[in-house]
C-alpha positions as CSV (number, residue, x, y, z in Angstrom):
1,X,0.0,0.0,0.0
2,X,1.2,3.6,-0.6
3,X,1.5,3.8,3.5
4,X,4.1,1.1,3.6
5,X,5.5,2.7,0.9
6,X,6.2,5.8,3.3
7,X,7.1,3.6,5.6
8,X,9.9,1.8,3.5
9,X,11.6,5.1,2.7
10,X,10.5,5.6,-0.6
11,X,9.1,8.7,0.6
12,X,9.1,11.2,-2.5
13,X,7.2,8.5,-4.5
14,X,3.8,9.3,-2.4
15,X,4.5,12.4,-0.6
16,X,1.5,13.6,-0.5
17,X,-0.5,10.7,0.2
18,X,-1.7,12.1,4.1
19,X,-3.5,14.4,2.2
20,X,-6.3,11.1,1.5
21,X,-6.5,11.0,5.2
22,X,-7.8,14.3,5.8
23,X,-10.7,13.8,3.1
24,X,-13.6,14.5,5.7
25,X,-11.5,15.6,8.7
26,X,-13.0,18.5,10.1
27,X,-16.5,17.1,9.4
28,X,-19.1,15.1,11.9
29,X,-17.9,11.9,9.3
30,X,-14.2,11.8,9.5
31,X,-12.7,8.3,9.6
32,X,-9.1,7.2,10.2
33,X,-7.5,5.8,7.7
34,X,-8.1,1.9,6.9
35,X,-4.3,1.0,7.8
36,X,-4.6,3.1,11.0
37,X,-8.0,1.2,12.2
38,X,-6.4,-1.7,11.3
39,X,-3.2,-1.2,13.7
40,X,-6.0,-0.3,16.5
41,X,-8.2,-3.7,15.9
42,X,-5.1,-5.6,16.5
43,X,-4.3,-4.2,19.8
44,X,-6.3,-4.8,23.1
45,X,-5.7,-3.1,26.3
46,X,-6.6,-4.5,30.2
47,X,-5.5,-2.2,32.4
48,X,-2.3,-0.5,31.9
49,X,-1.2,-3.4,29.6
50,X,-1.5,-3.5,25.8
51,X,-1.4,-6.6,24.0
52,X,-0.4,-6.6,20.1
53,X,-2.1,-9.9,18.5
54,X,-2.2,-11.7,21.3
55,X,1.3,-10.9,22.5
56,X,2.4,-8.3,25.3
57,X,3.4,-4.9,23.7
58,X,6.6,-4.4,25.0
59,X,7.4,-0.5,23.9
60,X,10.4,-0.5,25.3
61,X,12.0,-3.4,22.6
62,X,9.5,-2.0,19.9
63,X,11.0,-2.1,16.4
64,X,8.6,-0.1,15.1
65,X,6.4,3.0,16.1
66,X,2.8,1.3,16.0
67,X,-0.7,1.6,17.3
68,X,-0.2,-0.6,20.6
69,X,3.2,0.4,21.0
70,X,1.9,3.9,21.4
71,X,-0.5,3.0,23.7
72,X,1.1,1.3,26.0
73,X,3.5,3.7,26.4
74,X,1.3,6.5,27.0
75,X,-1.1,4.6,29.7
76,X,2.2,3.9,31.4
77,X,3.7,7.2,31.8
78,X,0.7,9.2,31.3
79,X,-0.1,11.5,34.3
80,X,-2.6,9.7,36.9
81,X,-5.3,12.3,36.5
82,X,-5.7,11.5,33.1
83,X,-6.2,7.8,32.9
84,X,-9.8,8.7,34.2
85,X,-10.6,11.9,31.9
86,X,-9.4,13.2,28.5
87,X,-11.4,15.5,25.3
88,X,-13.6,13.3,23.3
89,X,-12.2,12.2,20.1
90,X,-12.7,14.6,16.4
91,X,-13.8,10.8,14.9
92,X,-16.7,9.4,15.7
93,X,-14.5,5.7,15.8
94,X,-12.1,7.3,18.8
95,X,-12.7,7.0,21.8
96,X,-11.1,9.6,23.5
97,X,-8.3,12.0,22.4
98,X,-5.9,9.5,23.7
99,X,-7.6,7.8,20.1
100,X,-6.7,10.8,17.9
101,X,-3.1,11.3,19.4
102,X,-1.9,7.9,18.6
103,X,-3.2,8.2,15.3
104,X,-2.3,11.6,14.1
105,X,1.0,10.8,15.7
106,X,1.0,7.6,13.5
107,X,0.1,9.7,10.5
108,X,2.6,12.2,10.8
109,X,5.5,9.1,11.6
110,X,4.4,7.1,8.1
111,X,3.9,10.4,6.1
112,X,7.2,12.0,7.3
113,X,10.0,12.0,5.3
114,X,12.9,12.2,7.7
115,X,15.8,10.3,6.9
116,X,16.9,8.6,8.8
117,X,14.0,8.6,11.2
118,X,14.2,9.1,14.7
119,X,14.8,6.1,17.3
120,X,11.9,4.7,18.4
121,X,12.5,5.6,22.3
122,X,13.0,9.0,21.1
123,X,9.8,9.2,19.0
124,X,7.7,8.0,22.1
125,X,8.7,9.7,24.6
126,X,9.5,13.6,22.2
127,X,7.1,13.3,19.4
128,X,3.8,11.0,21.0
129,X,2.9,12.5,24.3
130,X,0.1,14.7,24.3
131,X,1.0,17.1,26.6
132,X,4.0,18.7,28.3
133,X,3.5,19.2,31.8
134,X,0.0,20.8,33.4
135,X,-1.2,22.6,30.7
136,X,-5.1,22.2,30.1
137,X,-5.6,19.5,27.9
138,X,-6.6,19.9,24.5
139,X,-6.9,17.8,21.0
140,X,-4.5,19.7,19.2
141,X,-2.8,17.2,17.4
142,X,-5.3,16.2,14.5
143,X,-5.6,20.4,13.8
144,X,-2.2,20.8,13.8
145,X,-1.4,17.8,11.9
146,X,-4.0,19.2,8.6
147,X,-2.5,22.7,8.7
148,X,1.0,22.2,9.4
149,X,2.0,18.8,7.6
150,X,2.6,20.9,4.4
151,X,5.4,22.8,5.6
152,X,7.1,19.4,6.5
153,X,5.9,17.3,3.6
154,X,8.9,15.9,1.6
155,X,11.5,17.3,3.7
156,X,14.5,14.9,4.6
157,X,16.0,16.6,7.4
158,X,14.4,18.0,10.8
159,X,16.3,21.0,10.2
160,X,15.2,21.6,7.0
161,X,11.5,21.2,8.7
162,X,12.5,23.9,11.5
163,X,13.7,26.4,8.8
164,X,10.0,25.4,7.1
165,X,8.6,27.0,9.9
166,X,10.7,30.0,11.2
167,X,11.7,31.3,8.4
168,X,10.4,35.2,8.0
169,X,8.7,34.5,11.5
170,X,5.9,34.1,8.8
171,X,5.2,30.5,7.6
172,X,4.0,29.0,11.0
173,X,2.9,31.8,12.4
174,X,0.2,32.3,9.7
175,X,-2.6,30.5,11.9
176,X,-5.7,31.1,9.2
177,X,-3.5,30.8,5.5
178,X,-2.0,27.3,6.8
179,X,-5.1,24.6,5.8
180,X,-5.7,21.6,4.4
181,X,-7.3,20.9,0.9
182,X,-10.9,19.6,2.2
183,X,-11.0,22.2,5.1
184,X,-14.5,23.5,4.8
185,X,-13.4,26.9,5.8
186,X,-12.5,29.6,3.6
187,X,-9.6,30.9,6.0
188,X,-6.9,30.9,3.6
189,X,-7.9,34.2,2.1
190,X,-7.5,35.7,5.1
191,X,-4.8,36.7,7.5
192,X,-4.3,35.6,11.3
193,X,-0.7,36.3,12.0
194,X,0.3,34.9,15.5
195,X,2.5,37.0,17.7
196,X,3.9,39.0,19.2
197,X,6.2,38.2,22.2
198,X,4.4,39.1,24.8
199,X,6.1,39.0,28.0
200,X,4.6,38.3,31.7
201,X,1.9,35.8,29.8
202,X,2.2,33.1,30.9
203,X,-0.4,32.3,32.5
204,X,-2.3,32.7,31.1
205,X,-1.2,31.5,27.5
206,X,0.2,27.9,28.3
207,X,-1.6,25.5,26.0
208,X,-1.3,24.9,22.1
209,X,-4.4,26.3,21.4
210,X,-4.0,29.0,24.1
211,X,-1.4,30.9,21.3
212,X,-3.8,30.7,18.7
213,X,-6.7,32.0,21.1
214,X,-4.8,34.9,22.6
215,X,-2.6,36.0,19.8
216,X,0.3,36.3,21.6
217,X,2.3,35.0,23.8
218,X,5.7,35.2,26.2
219,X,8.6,32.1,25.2
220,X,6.6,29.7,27.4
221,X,3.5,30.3,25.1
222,X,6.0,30.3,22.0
223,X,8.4,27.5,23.0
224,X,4.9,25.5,23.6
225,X,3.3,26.4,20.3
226,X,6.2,25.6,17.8
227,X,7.7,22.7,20.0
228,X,3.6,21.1,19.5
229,X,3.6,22.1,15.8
230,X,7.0,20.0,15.2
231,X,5.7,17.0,16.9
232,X,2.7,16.9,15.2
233,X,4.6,16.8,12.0
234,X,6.8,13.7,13.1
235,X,9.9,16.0,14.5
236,X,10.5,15.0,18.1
237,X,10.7,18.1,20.1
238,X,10.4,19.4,23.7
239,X,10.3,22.4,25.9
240,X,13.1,23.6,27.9
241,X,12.9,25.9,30.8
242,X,15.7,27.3,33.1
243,X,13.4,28.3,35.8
244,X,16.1,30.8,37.6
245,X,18.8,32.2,35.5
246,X,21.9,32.3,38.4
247,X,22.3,36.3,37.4
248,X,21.6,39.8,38.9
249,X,19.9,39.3,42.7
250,X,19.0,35.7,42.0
251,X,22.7,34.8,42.0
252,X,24.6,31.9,44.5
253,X,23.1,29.1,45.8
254,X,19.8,29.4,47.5
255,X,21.5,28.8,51.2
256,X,22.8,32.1,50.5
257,X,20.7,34.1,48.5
258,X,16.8,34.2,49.6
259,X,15.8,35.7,46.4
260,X,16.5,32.1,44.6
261,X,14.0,30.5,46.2
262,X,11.4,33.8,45.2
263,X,12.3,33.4,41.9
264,X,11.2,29.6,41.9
265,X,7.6,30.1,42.7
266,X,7.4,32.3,39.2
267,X,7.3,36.3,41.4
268,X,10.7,37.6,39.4
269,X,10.6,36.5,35.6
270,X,14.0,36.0,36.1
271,X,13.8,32.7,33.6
272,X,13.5,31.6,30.4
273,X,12.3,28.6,28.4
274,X,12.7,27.6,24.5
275,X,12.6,24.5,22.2
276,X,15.1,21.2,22.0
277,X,14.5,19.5,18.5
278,X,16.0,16.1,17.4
279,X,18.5,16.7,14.4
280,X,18.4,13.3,12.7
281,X,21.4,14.1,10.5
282,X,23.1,14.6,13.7
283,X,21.3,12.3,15.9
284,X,21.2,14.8,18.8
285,X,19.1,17.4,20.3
286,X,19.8,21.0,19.1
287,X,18.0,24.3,20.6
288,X,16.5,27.3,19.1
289,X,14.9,30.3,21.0
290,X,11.4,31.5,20.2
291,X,10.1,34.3,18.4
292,X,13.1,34.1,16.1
293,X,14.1,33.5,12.5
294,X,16.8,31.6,12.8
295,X,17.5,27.9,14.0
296,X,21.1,29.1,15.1
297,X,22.1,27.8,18.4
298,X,23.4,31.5,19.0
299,X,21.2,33.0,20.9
300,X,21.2,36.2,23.6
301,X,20.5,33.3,26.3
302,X,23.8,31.6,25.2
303,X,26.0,33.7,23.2
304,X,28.8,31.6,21.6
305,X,27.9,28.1,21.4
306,X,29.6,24.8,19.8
307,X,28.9,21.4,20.9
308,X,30.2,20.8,24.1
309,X,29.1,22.8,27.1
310,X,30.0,26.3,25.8
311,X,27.4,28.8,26.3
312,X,29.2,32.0,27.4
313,X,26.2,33.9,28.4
314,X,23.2,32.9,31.0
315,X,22.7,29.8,30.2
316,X,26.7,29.1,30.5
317,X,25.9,29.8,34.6
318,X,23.7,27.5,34.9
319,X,24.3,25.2,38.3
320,X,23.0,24.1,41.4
321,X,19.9,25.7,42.2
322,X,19.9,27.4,38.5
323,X,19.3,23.8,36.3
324,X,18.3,23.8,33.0
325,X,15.3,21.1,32.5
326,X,13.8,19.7,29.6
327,X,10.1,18.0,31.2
328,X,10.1,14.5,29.6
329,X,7.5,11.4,29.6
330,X,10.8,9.1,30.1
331,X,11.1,7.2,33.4
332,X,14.2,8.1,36.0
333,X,15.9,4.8,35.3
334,X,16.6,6.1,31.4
335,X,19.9,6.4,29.8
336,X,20.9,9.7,30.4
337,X,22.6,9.0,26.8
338,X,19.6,9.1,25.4
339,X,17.9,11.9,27.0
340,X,21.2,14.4,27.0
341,X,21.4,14.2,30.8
342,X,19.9,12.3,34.0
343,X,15.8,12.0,34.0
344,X,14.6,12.3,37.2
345,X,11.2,13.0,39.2
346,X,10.3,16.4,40.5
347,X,8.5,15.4,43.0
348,X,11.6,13.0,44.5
349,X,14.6,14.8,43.6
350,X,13.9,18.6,42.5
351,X,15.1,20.5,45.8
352,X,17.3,23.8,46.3
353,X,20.3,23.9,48.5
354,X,18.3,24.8,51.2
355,X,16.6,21.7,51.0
356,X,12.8,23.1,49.7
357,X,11.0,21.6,47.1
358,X,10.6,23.4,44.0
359,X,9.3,22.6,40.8
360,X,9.8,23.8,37.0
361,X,5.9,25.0,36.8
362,X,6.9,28.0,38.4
363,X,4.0,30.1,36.2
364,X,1.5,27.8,38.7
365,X,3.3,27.0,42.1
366,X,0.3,27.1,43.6
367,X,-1.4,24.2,41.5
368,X,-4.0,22.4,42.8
369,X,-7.2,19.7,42.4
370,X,-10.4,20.6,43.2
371,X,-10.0,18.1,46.5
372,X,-6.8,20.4,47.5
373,X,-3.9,17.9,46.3
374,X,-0.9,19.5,45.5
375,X,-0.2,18.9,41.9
376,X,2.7,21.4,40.9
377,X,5.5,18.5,41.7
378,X,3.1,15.4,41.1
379,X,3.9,13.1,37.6
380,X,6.7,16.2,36.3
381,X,9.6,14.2,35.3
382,X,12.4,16.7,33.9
383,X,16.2,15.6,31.9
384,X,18.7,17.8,33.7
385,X,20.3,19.5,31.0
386,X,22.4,21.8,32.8
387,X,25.5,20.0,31.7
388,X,25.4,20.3,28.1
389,X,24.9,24.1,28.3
390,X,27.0,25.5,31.1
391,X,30.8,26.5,30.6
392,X,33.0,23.4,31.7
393,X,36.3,24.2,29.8
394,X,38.1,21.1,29.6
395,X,35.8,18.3,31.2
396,X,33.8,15.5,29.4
397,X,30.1,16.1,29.1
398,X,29.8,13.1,30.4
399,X,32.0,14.0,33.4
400,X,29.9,17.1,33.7
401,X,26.6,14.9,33.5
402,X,28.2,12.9,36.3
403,X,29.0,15.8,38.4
404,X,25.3,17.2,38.2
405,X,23.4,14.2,38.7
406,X,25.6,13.7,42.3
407,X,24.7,17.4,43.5
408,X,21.4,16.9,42.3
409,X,20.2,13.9,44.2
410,X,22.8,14.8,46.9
411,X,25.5,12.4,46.7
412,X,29.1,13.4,46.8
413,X,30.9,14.6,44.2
């Protein structure tokens, strides 16, 4: 079929094949398409296990990025609260947006032409997950996946998909001239330009569709909008915050300096947060601010960069009590190889010098359930990238790694 043909990488022969799968989408009638209900019959869920023909689906050996391999992934790393509660599905055959994530996720994996494509452990835990930390949930995916797939259709590289979508600060930013072909709408004759940078917004502009609502937002709403918008095209990405820049009065350790601990519960704006993307050329993450047209990893956070733990500016100060996270759906017993630095729990290991609990949220310390649980360290699981940015002239990265993982869980260094 013309799917396995994508699949095969004999992309350029039916690049534009996705384009059948949005025939009715956006209409009461949409249908996945046959191959993708045909990956879902096959798989069969009790619990938080998935079973694959019979046969436990075992994501973490998965050879391939499928229906039930997706699934069970998700149901067992998904956040608590939302085993019990998500959207209902934009198909009539899904049953929740869990439905529509897997297969939009699918779609964009088999339409993509990447080449080579991203590992599998990679793709689950960067490109599938729904949601980035406790932003209000919302079907994004399938939307975002009929007006951005375009930009990223053909396109061999993940940088060559980034530059689709930065460059001029126009193409991705266009919310009503990006469509699809069967979109009932006529909003390609007009103009919707997202933007500006808007500091101090965040809250309220969080979620995907939060940009698009508002019109604006600061580099949590644009590092959110653009890091969704890759992943729905099949280009792992994910958000990275440094929650306390160590500059200015929020300098030192937080033992010393009271002000760090203010400017973890989000009262100085003293932080910062942008996009991670997987470069398959180079088979490692690379970073990009927001609100710009370039994919340069010079930037006014980092000044001169080259691979190795050279940022000369903020970023290059990072440290203890001033970490760099990237939030991440992969479990603390990961390779940190994999991940670009030790994955950890926030509500276990994320504490300042002074021994206080923090977490990366710090737009919602105060986060809450209706019944009064604390929720703004629950399910947050974070890669401490520290490392790979600050300045360590003349030690390993993976010394450096090393060195932050002891300080961070408190073990001698």
């Amino acid at each position: 079929s013309t799917m396995w043909a994508l699949a095969d990488g004999s992309c350029s022969s039916g690049s534009e094949v996705w384009q059948g799968w949005l025939a009715r989408f956006g209409r009461g009638d949409f249908a996945y398409p046959d191959w993708v209900l045909l990956q879902r019959q096959r798989c069969s869920c009790e619990g938080l296990q998935c079973y694959e023909d019979g046969a436990l689906a075992d994501w973490s050996n998965a050879e391939d990025f499928t229906w039930c391999s997706a699934k069970a992934f998700l149901l067992s790393h998904m956040p608590p609260f939302d085993l019990h509660f998500l959207p209902p599905s934009v198909s009539i055959e899904g049953e929740s947006m869990l439905d529509d994530n897997i297969a939009f996720a699918l779609m964009a994996w088999n339409a993509s032409c990447l080449l080579p494509k991203p590992p599998i452990g990679v793709a689950l835990a960067y490109l599938l997950p729904y949601a980035t930390f406790h932003e209000s949930r919302s079907n994004w995916r399938p939307l975002f996946f009929a007006k951005y797939f375009h930009l990223a259709s053909g396109k061999e590289t993940s940088r060559a998909v980034v530059d689709a979508f930065i460059a001029d600060n126009v193409h991705g930013m266009n919310w009503t001239a990006n469509t699809w072909a069967a979109s009932p709408a006529n909003s390609h004759k007009s103009t919707y330009a997202l933007g500006p940078f808007a500091p101090s917004s965040s809250p309220p502009v969080l979620a995907p569709f939060d940009f698009a609502a508002y019109g604006y937002g600061s580099c949590t709403g644009w590092a959110k909008i653009l890091a969704s918008a890759l992943k729905a095209v099949g280009v792992p990405a994910r958000e990275v915050s440094a929650p306390c820049w160590n500059t200015g009065a929020f300098s030192g350790p937080a033992a010393a300096n009271p002000n760090v601990s203010r400017c973890w519960t989000g009262s100085s704006g003293n932080g910062h947060t942008w996009v991670e993307y997987w470069d398959n050329e180079a088979s490692q993450w690379r970073f990009l601010d927001v609100a710009t047209s370039s994919r340069l990893q010079d930037t006014w956070f980092c000044g001169s960069f080259s691979d190795g733990c050279e940022c000369s500016s903020n970023a290059g100060r990072a440290g203890k009590d001033h970490e760099i996270l990237a939030i991440t759906w992969a479990m603390p017993a990961a390779d940190p190889r994999d991940h670009g630095g030790p994955v950890f729990a926030v509500d276990e290991a994320l504490r300042l010098s002074t021994g206080e609990f923090v977490s990366p949220l710090v737009w919602s310390p105060r986060l809450r359930s209706p019944l009064g649980e604390p929720l703004a360290r629950l399910a947050l699981r974070v890669v401490n990238r520290t490392a790979f940015y600050a300045c360590q002239h003349g030690a390993s990265t993976l010394a450096v790694i090393d060195r932050h993982t002891n300080a961070l869980y408190g073990h001698p260094s």
